[in-house]
TITOR-47465 format. One record per residue (C-alpha): x, y, z; residue number from 1. Coordinates in steps of 0.001 Angstrom, whole numbers, plus 524288, in hexadecimal, padded with zeros to 5 digits. Layout:
N
px->X | py->Y | pz->Z | nr->NUM
...
REM end
This chain:
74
px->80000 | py->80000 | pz->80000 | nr->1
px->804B7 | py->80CEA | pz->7FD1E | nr->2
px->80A25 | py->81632 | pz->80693 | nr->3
px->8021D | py->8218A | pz->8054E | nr->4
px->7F617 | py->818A8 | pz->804EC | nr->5
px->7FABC | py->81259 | pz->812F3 | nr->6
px->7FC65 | py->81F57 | pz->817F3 | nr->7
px->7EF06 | py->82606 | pz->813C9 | nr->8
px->7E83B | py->81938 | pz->8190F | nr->9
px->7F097 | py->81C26 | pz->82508 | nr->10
px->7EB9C | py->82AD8 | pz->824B6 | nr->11
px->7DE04 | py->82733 | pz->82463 | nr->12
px->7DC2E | py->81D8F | pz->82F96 | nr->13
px->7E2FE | py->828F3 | pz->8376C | nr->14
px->7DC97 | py->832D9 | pz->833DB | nr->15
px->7CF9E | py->82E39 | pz->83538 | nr->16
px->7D25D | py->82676 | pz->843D2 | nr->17
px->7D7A1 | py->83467 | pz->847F3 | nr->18
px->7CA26 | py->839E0 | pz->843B1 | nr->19
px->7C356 | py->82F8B | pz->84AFF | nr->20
px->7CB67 | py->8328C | pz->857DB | nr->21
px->7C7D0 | py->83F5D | pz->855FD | nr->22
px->7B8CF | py->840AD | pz->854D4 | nr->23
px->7B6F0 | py->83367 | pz->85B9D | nr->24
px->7AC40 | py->83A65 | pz->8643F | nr->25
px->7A51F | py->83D86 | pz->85720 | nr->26
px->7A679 | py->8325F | pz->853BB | nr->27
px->7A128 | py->82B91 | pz->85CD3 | nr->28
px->796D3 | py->83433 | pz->85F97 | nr->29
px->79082 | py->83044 | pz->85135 | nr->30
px->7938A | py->822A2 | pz->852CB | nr->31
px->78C1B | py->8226C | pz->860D4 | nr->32
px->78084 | py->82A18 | pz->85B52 | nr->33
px->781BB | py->82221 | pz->84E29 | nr->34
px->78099 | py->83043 | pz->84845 | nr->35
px->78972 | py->82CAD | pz->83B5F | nr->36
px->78096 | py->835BE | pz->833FD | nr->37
px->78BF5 | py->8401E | pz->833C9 | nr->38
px->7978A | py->83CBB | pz->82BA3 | nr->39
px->7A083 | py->84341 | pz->8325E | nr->40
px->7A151 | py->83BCC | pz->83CFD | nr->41
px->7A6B7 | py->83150 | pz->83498 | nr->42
px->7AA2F | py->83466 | pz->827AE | nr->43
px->7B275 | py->84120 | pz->82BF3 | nr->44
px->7BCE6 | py->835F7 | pz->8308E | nr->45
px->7BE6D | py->82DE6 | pz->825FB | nr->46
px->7BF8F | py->83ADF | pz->81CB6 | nr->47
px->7C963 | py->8401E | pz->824E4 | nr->48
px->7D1F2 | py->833B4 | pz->824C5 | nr->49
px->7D005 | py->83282 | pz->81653 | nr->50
px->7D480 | py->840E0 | pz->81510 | nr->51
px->7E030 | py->83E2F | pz->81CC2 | nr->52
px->7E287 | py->8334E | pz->81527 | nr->53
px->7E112 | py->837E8 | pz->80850 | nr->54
px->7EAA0 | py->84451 | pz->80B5A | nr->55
px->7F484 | py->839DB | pz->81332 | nr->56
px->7F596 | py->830F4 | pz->80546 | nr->57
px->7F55F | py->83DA4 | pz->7FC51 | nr->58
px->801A9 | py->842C5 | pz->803B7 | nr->59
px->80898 | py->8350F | pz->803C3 | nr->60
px->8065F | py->83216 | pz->7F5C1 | nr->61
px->80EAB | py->83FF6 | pz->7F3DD | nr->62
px->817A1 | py->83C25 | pz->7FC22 | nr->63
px->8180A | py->82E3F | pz->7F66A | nr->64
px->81A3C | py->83521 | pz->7E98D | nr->65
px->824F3 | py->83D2D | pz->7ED8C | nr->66
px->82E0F | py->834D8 | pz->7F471 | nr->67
px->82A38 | py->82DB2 | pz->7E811 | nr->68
px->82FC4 | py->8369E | pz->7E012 | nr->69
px->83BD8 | py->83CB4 | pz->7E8D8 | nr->70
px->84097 | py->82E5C | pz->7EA2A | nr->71
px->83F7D | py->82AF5 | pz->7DB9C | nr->72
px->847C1 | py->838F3 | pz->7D927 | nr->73
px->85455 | py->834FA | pz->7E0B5 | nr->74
REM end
């Protein structure tokens, strides 16, 4: 597996446990009241890991690139 795709996949599981930790109360308030009705409460988390992710395997494939390149110009 590539690196960049190991490191986004990386990227996303943190990013998204973080946002758990963080709103847990809110959380658990909807799952308690069974109140999934706003999608906030648990779509915001998986969008914000998938951000993260998506910018975390943008920047490695440039950096993949251009060690790529400085090691193929020596």
């Amino acid at each position: 597996m590539k690196d960049w795709l190991i490191r986004a996949i990386k990227t996303f599981v943190q990013a998204t446990v973080a946002y758990f930790v963080a709103n847990i109360a809110m959380i658990a308030n909807h799952v308690v009241n069974w109140d999934f009705t706003d999608w906030k409460g648990w779509l915001l988390p998986i969008l914000v890991g998938a951000l993260s992710a998506g910018i975390s395997a943008v920047w490695n494939i440039i950096l993949e690139a251009l060690n790529k390149t400085k090691i193929e110009g020596k």
